[in-house]
Phi, psi and omega in degrees: 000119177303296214258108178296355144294321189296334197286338186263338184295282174338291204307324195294314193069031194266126189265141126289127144314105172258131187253346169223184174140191180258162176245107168280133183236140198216069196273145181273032152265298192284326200128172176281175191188116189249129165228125179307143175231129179220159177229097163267120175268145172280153167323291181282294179233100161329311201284352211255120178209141201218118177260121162231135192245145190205156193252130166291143192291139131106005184262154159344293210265002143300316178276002165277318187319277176349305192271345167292313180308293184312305189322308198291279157353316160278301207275016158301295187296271162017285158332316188243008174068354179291138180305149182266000000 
């Protein structure tokens, strides 16, 4: 390494943390799929962290969530021989 700012920059580990944004998903059941992403920390433990992804209502990728979902579900039960 050449450049003494990169070297000091490397060294510092200074990160931005990104706690939201968007996603593109591209699963061969549902469909493309764009979803908001947030990361929430616990209080009490920092390391306990929970991603939660949501679809804007009434958009594509909310009725693909729906039909992925519905999916998912028949084929459990299929799986587990219970009638859906």
């Amino acid at each position: 390494m050449q450049d003494a700012d990169f070297r000091r920059w490397w060294a510092s580990h200074d990160v931005a943390l990104r706690t939201g944004g968007t996603k593109l998903l591209h699963p061969p059941v549902a469909g493309d799929l764009t979803l908001d992403w947030e990361i929430l920390t616990s209080a009490t433990d920092p390391d306990q962290q929970l991603m939660v992804m949501t679809a804007e209502p009434g958009s594509p990728s909310h009725q693909a969530m729906s039909f992925f979902t519905s999916w998912t579900e028949a084929t459990r039960s299929e799986a587990s021989g219970r009638p859906s």
